[in-house]
Backbone bond lengths (Angstrom), bond angles and torsions (degrees), N, CA, C in turn:
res aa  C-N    CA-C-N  psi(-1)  N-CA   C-N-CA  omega(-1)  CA-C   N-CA-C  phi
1 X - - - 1.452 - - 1.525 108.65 -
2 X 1.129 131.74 138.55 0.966 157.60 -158.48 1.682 111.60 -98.40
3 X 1.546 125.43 115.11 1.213 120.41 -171.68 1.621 104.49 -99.37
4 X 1.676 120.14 121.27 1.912 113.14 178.91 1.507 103.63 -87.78
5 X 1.030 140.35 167.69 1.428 170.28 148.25 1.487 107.45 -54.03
6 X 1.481 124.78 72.61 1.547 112.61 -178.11 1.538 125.54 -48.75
7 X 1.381 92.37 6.69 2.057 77.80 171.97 2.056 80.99 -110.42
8 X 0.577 124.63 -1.02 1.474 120.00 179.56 1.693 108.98 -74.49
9 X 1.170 112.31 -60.79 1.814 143.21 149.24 1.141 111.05 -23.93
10 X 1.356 112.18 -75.02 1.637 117.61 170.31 1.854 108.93 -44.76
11 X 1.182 110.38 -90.65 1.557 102.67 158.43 1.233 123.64 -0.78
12 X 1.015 150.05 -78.31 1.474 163.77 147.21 1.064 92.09 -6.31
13 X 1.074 128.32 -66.70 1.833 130.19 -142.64 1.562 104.91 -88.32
14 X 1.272 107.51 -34.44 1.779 103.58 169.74 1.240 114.53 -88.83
15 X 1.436 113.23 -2.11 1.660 103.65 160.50 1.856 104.66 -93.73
16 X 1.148 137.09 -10.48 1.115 140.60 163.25 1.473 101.28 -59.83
17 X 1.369 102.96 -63.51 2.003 88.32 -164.30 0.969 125.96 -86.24
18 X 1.516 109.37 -0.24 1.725 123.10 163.68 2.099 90.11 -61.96
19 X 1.088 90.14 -52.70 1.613 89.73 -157.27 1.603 104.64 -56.82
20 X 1.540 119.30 -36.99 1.232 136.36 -168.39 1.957 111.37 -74.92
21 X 1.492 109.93 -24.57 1.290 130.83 172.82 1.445 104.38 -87.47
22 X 1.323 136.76 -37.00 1.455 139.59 164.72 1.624 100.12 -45.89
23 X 1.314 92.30 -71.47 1.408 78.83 -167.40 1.405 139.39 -70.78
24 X 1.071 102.59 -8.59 1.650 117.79 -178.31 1.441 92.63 -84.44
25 X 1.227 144.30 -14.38 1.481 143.59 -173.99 1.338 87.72 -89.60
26 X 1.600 130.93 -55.55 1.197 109.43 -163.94 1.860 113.81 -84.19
27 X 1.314 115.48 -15.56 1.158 120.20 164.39 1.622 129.31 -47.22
28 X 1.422 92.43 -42.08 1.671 102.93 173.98 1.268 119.52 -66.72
29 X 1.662 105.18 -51.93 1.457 141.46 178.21 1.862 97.44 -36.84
30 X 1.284 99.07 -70.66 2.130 111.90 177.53 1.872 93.16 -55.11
31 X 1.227 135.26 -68.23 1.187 121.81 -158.90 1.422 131.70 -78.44
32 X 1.395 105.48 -3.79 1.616 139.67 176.70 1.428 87.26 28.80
33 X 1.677 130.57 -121.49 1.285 140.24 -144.05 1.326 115.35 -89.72
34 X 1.486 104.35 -18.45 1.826 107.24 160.33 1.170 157.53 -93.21
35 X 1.859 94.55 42.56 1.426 128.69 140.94 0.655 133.44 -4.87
36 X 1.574 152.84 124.73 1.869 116.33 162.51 1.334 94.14 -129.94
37 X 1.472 115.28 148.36 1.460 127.54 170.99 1.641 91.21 -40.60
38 X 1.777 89.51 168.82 1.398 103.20 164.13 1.614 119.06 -78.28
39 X 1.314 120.34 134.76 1.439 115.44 179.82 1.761 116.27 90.87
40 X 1.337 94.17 7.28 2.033 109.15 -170.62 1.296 81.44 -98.77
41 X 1.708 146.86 -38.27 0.908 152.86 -138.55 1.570 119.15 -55.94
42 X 1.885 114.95 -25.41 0.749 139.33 -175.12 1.712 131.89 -123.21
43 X 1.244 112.55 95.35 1.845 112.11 -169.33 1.601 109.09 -49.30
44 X 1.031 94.95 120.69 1.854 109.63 156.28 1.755 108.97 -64.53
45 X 1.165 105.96 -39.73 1.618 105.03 -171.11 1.845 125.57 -83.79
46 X 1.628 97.82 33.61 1.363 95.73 -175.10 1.593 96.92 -87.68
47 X 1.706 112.01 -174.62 1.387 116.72 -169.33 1.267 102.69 -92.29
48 X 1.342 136.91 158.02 1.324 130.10 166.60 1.549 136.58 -68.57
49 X 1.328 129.48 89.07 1.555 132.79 -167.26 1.167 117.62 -18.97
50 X 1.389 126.15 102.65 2.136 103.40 -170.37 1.447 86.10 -87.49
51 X 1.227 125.70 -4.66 1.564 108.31 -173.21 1.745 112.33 -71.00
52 X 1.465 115.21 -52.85 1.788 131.77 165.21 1.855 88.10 -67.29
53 X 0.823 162.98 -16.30 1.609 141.32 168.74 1.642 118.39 -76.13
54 X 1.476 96.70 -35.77 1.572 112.50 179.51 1.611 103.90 -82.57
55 X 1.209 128.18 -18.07 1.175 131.91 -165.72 2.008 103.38 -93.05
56 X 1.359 104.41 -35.78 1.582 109.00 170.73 1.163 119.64 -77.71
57 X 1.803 110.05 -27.33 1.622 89.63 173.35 1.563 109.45 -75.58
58 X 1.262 117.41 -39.95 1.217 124.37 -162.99 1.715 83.09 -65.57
59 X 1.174 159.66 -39.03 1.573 134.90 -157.51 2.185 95.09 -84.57
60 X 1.255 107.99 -21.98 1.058 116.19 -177.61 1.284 127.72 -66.74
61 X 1.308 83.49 -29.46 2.359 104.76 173.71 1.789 94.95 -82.09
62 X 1.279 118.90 -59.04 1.418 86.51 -170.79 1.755 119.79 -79.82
């Protein structure tokens, strides 16, 4: 096993969240206003699958 240098470690890690803060700046930056709350992520208004509906009654008969 291998012993690191905790200021070496540390180092590392603030070049990680520099890198991890870059990108989330430019992530926003590309997606500007098409954000979505948390939990918007997913439409309520799709159609209902008859393919999985036909498939529950039919598991329901046998």
């Amino acid at each position: 096993m291998t012993t690191q240098d905790p200021k070496e470690l540390l180092k590392l890690k603030h070049e990680q969240d520099e890198e991890k803060r870059q990108f989330t700046n430019f992530a926003r930056a590309v997606s500007a206003d098409g954000e979505v709350e948390a939990g918007q992520e997913f439409s309520n208004d799709r159609l209902p699958d008859d393919q999985n509906r036909m498939k529950s009654v039919e598991n329901r008969r046998n």
